[in-house]
mmCIF file of the C-alpha atoms, coordinates in Angstrom:
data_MODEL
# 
_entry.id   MODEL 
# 
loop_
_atom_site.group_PDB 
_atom_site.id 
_atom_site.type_symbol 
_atom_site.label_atom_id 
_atom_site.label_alt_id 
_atom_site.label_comp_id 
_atom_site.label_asym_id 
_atom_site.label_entity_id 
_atom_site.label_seq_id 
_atom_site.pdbx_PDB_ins_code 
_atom_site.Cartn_x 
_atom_site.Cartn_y 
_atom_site.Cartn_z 
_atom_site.occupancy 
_atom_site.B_iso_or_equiv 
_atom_site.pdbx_formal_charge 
_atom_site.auth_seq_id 
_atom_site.auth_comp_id 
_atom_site.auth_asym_id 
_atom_site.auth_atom_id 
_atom_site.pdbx_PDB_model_num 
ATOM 1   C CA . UNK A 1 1   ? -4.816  -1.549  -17.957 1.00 0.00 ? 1   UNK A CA 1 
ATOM 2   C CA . UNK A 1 2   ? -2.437  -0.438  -20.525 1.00 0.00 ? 2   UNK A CA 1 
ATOM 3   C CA . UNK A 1 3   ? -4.042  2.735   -20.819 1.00 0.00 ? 3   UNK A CA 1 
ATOM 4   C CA . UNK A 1 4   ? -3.069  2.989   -17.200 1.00 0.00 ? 4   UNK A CA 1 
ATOM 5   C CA . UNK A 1 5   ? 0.207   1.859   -17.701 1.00 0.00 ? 5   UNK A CA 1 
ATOM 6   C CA . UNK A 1 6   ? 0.412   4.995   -20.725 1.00 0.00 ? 6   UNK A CA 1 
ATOM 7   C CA . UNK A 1 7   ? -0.007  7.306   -17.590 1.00 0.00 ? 7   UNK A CA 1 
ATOM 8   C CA . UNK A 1 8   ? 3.030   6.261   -14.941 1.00 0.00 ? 8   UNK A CA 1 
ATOM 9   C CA . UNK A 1 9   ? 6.013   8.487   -16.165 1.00 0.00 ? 9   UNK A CA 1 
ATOM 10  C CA . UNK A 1 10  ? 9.374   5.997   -15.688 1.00 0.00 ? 10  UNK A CA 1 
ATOM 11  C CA . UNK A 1 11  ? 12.258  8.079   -14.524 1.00 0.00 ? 11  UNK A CA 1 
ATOM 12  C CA . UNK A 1 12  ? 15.797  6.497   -14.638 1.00 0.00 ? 12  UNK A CA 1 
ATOM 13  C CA . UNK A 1 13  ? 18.523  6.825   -12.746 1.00 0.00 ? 13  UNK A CA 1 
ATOM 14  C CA . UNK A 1 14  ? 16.107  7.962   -9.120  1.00 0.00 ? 14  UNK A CA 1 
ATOM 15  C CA . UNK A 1 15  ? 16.574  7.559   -6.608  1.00 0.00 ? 15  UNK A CA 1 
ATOM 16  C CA . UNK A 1 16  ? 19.999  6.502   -7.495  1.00 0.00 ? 16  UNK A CA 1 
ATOM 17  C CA . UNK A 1 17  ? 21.647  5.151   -10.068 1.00 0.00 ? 17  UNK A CA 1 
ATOM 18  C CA . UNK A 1 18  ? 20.635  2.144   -11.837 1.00 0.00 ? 18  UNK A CA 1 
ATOM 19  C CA . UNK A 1 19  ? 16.923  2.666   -10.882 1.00 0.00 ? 19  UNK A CA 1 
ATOM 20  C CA . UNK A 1 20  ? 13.658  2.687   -12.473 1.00 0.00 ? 20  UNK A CA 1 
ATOM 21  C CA . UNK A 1 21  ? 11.731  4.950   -10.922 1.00 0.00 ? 21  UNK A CA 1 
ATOM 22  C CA . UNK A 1 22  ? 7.656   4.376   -11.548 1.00 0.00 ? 22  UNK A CA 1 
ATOM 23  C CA . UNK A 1 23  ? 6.340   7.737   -10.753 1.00 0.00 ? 23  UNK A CA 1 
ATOM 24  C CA . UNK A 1 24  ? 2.132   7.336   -10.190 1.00 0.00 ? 24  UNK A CA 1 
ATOM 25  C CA . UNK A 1 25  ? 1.934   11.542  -9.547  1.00 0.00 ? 25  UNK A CA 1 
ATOM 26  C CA . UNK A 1 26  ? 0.994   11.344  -13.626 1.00 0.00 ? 26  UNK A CA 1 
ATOM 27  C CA . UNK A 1 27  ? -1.719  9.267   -13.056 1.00 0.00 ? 27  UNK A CA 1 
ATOM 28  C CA . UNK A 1 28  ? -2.498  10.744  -9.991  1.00 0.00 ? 28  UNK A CA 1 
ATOM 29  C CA . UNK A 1 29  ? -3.138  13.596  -11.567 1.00 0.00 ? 29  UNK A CA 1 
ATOM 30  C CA . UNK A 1 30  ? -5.103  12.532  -14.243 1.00 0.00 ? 30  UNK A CA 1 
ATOM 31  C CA . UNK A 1 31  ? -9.052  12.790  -13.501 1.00 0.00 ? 31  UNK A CA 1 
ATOM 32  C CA . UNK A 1 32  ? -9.798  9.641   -15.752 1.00 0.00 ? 32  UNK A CA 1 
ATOM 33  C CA . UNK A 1 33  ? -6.936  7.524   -14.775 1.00 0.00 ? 33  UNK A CA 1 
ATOM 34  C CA . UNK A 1 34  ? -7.204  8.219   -11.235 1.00 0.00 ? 34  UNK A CA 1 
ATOM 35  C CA . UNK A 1 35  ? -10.892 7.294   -10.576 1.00 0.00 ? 35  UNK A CA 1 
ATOM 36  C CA . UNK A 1 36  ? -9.905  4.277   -12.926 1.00 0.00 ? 36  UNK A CA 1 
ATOM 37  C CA . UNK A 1 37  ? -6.881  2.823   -10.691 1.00 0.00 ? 37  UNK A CA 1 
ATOM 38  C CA . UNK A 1 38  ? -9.073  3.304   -7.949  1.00 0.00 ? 38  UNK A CA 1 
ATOM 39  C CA . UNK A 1 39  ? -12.421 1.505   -9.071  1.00 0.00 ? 39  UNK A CA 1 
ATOM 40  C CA . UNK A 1 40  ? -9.559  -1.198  -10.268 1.00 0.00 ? 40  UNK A CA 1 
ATOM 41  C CA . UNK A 1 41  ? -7.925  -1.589  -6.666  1.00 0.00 ? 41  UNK A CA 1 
ATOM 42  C CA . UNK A 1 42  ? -11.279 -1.270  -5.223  1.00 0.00 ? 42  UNK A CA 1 
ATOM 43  C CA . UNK A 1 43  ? -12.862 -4.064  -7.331  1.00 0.00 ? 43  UNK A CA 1 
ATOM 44  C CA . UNK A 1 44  ? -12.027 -7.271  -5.652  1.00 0.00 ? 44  UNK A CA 1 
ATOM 45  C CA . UNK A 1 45  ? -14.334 -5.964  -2.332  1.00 0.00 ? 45  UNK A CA 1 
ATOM 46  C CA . UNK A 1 46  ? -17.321 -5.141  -1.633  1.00 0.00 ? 46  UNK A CA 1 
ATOM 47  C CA . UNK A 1 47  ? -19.105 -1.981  0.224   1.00 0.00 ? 47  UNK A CA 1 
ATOM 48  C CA . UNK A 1 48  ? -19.458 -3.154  3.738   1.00 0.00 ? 48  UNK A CA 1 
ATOM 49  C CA . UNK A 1 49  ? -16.745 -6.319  3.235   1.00 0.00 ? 49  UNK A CA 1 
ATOM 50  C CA . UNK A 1 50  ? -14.099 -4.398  4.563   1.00 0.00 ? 50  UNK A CA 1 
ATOM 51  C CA . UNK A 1 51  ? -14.002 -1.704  7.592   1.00 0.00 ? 51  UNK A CA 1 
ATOM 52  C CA . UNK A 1 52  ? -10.773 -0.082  7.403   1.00 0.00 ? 52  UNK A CA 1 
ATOM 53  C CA . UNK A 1 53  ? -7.956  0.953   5.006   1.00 0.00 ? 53  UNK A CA 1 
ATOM 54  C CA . UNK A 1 54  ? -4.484  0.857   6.936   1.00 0.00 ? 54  UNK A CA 1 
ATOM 55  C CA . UNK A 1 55  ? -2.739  3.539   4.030   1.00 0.00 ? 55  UNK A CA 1 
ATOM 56  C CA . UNK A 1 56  ? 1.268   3.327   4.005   1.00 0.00 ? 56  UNK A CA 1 
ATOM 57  C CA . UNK A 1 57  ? 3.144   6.638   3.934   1.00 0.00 ? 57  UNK A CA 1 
ATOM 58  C CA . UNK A 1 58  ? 2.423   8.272   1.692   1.00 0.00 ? 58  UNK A CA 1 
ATOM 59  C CA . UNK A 1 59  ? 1.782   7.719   -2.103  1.00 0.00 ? 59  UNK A CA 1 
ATOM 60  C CA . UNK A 1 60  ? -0.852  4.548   0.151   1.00 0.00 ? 60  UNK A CA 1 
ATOM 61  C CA . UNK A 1 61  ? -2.822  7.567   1.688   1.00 0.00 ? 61  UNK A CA 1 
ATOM 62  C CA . UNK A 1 62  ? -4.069  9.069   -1.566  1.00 0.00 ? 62  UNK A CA 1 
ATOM 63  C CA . UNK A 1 63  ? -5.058  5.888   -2.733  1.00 0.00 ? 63  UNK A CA 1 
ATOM 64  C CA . UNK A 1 64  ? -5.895  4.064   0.678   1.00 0.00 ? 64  UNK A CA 1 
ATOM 65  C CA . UNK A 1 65  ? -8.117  7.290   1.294   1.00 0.00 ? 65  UNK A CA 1 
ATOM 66  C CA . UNK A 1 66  ? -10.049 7.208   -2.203  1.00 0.00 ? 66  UNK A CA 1 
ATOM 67  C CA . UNK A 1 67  ? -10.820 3.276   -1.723  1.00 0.00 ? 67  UNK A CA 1 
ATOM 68  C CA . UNK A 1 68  ? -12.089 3.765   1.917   1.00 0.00 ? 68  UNK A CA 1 
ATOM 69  C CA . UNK A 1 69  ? -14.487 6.139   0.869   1.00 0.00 ? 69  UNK A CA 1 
ATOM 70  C CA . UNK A 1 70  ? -15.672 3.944   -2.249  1.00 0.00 ? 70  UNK A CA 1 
ATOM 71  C CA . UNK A 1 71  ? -15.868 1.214   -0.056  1.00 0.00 ? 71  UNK A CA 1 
ATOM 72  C CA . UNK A 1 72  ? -17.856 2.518   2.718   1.00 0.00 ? 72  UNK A CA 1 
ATOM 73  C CA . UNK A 1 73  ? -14.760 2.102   5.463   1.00 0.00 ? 73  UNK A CA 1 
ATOM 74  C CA . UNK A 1 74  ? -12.389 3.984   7.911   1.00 0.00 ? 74  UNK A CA 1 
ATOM 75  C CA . UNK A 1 75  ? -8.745  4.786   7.041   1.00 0.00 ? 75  UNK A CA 1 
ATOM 76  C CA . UNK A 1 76  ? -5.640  4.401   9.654   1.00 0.00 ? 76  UNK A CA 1 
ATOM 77  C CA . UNK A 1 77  ? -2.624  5.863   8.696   1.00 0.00 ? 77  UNK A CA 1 
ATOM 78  C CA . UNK A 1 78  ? 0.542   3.765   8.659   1.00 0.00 ? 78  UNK A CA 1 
ATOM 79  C CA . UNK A 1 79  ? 3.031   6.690   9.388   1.00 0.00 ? 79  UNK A CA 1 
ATOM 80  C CA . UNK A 1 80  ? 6.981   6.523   9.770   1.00 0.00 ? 80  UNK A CA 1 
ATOM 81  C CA . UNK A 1 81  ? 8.634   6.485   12.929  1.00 0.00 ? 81  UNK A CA 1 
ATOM 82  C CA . UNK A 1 82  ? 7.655   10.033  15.149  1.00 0.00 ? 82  UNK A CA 1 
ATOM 83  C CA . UNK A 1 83  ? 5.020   11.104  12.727  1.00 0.00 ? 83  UNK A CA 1 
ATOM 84  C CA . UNK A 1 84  ? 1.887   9.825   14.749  1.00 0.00 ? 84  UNK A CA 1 
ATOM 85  C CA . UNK A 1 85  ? 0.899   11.659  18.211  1.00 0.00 ? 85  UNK A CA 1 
ATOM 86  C CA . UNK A 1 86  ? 0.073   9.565   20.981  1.00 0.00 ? 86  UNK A CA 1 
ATOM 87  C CA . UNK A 1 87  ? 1.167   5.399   22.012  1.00 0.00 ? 87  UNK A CA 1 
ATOM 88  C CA . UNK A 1 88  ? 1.956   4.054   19.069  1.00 0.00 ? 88  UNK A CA 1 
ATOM 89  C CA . UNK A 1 89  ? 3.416   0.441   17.852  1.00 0.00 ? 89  UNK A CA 1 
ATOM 90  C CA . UNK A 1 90  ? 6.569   0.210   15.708  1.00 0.00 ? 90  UNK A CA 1 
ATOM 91  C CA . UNK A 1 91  ? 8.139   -2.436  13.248  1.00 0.00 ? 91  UNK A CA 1 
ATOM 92  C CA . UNK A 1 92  ? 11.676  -1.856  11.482  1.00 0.00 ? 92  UNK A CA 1 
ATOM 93  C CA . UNK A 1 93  ? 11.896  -3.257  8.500   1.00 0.00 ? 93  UNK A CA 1 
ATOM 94  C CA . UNK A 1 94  ? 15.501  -3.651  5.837   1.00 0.00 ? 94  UNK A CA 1 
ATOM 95  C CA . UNK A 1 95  ? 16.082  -1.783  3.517   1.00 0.00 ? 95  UNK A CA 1 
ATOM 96  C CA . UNK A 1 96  ? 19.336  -2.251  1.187   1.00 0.00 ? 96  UNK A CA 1 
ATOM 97  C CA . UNK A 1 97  ? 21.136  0.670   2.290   1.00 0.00 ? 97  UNK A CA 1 
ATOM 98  C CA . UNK A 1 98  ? 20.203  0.636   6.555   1.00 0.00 ? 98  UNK A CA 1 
ATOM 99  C CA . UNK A 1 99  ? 16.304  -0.074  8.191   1.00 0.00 ? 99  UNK A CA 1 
ATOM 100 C CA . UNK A 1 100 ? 13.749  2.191   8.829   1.00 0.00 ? 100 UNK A CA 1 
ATOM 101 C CA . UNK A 1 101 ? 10.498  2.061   10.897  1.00 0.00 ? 101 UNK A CA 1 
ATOM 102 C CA . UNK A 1 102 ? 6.576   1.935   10.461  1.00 0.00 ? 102 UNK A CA 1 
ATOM 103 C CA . UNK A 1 103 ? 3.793   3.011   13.317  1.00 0.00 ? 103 UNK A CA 1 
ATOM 104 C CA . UNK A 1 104 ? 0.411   2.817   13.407  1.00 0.00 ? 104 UNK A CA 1 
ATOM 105 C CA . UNK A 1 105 ? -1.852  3.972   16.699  1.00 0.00 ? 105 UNK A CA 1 
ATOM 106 C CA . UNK A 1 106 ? -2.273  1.357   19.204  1.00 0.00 ? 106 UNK A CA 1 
ATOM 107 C CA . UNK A 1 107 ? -6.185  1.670   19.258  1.00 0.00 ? 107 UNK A CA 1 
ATOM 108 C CA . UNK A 1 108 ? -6.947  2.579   15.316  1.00 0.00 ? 108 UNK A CA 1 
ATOM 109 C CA . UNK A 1 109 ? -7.530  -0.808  14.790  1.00 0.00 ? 109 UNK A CA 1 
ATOM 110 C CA . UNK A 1 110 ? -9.841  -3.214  17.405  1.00 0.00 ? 110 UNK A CA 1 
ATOM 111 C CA . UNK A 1 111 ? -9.107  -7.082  17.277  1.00 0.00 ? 111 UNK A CA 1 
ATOM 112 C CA . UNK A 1 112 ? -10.985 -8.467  14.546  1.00 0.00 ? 112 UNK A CA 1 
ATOM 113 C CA . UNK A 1 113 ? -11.593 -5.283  12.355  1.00 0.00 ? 113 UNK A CA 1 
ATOM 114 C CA . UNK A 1 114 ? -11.796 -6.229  8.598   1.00 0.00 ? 114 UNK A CA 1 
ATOM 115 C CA . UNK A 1 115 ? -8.848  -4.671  7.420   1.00 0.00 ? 115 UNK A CA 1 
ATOM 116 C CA . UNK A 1 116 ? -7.379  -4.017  3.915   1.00 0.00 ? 116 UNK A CA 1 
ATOM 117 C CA . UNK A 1 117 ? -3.689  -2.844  3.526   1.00 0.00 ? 117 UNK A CA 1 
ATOM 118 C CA . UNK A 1 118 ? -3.054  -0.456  0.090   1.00 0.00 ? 118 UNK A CA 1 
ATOM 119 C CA . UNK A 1 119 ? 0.024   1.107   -0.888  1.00 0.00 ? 119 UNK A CA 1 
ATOM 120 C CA . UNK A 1 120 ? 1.207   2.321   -4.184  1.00 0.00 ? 120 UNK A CA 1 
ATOM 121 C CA . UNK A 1 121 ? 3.723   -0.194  -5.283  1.00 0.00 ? 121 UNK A CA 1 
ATOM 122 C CA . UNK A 1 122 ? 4.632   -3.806  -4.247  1.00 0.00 ? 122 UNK A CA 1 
ATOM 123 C CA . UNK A 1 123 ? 8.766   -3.902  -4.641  1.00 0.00 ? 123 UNK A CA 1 
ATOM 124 C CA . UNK A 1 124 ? 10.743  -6.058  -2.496  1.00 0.00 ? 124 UNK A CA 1 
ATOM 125 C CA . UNK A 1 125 ? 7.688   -6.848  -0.149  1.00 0.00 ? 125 UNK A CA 1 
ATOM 126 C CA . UNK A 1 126 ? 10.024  -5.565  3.263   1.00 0.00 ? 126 UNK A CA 1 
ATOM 127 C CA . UNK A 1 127 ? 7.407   -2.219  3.984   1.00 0.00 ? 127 UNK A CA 1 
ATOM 128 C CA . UNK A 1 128 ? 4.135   -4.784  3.733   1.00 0.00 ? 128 UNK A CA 1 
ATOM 129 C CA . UNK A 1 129 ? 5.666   -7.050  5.514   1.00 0.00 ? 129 UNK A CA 1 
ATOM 130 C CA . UNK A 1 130 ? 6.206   -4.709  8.199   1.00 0.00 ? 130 UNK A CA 1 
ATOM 131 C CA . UNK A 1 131 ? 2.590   -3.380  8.220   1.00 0.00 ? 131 UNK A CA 1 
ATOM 132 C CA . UNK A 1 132 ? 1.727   -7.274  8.531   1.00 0.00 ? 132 UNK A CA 1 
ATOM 133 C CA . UNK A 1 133 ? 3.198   -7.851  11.282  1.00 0.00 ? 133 UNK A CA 1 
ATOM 134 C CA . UNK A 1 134 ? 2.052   -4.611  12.524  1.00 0.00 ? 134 UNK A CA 1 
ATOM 135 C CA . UNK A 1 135 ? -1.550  -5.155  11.551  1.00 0.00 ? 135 UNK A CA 1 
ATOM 136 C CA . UNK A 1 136 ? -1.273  -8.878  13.852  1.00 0.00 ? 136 UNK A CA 1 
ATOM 137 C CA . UNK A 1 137 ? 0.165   -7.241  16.484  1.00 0.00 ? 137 UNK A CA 1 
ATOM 138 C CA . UNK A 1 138 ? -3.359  -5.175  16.862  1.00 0.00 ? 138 UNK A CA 1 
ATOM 139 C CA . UNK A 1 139 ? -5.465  -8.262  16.428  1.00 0.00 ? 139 UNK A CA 1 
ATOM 140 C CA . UNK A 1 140 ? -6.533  -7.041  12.512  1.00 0.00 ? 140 UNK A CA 1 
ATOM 141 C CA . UNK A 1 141 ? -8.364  -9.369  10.769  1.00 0.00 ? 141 UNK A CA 1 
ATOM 142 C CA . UNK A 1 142 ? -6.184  -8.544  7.372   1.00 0.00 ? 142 UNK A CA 1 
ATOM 143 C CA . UNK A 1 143 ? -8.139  -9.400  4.429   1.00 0.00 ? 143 UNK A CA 1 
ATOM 144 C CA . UNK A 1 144 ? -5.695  -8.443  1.989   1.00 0.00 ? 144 UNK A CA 1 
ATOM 145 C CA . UNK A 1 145 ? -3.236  -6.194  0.369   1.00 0.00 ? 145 UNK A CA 1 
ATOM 146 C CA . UNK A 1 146 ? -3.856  -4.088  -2.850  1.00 0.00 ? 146 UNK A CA 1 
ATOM 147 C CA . UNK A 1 147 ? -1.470  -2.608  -4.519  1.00 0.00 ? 147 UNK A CA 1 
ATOM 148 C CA . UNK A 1 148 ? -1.760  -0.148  -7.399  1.00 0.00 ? 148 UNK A CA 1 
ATOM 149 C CA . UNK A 1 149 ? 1.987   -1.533  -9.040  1.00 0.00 ? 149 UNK A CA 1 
ATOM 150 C CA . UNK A 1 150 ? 3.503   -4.523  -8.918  1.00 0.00 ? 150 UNK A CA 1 
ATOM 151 C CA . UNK A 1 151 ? 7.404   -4.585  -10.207 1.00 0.00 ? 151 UNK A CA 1 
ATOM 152 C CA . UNK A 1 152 ? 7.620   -8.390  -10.333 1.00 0.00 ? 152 UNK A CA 1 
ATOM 153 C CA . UNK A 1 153 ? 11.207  -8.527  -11.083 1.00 0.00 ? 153 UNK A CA 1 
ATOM 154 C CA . UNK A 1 154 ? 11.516  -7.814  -7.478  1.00 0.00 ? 154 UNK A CA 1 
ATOM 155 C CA . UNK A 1 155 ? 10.033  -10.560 -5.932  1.00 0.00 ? 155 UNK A CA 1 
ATOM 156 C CA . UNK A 1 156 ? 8.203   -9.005  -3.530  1.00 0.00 ? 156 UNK A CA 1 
ATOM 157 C CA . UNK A 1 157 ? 4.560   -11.134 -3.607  1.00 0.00 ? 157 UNK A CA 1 
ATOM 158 C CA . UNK A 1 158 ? 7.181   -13.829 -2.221  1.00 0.00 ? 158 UNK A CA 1 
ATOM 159 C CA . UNK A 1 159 ? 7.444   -11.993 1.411   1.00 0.00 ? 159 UNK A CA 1 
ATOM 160 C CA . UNK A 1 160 ? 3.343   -12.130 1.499   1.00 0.00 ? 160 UNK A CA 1 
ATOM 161 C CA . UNK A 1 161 ? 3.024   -16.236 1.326   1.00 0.00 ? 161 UNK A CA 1 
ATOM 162 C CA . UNK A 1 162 ? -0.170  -16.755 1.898   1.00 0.00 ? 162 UNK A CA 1 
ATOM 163 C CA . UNK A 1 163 ? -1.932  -13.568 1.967   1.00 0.00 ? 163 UNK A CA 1 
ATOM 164 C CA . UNK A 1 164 ? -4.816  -12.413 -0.435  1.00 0.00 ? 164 UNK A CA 1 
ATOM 165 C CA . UNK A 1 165 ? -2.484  -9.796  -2.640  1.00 0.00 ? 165 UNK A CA 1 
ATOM 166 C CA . UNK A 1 166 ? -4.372  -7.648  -5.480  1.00 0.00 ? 166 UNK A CA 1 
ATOM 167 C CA . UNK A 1 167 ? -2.057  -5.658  -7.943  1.00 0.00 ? 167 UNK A CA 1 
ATOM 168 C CA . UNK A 1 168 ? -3.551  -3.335  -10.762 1.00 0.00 ? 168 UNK A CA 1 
ATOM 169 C CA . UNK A 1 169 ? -0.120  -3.228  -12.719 1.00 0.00 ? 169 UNK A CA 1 
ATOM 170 C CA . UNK A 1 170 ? 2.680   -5.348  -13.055 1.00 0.00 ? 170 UNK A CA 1 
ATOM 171 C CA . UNK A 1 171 ? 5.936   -4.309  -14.819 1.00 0.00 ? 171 UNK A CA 1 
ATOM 172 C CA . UNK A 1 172 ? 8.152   -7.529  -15.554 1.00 0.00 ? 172 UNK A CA 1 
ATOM 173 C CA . UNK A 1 173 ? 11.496  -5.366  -15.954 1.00 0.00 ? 173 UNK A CA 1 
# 
């Protein structure tokens, strides 16, 4: 995983300062390192064990997109607020500096599809929470989150009590 690690470019001081920014684009980029992260998310399931990827805007699509096909399953987008056409359902979630808003369709998901939430990085939990809660409200039968970075500093596994939470990478500081 280190090698993985070698390919995540850190930029300080972005989005404002004091902040370490863990940019994936370099590994995304990367032929190797991407098909790696992605047989490392996708590890912990099986073809056939899960039947949809709910991706969170945006850096979640590339990767949410690339595990559904490995594993054999839909994708739904988890968009931000007025980005999906159609009746949609919403959850605001905090943020330090004000809230902001998730949707996902309110028929991409039937009660008690298998479904497996990705996203790019795990920081202070508040956007998986939100897809959560989102995820219950359209009777999903969440089997877990995966998550290619975990900053662990942050706290964020703390907001997912009890869920089944897979993280490639974790950066203590």
């Amino acid at each position: 995983m280190e090698t993985l690690k070698k390919k995540i470019r850190h930029i300080p001081d972005f989005p404002k300062p004091g902040i370490l920014f863990y940019d994936v684009t370099t590994l995304l980029r990367d032929p190797e390192g991407f098909s790696d992260a992605i047989a490392a998310m996708a590890a912990p399931y099986e073809k056939g064990s899960i039947d949809l990827i709910a991706g969170i805007e945006s850096r979640g699509f590339i990767l949410g997109a690339a595990m559904a096909d490995r594993l054999d399953a839909g994708f739904v987008p988890i968009r931000k607020k007025g980005k999906l056409p159609g009746s949609t359902l919403r959850e605001s979630y905090a943020l330090e500096y004000g809230t902001d808003s998730l949707e996902v369709h309110e028929d991409a998901i039937q009660p008690g599809q298998r479904v497996l939430v990705v996203d790019d990085l795990l920081a202070t939990g508040g956007t998986a929470e939100a897809v959560l809660k989102l995820m219950r409200r359209v009777g999903a039968d969440v089997r877990g989150l995966a998550f290619l970075v975990e900053l662990d500093f942050l706290k964020g596994r703390d907001r997912l009590a009890g869920e089944q939470v897979h993280v490639v990478l974790n950066y203590a500081e």
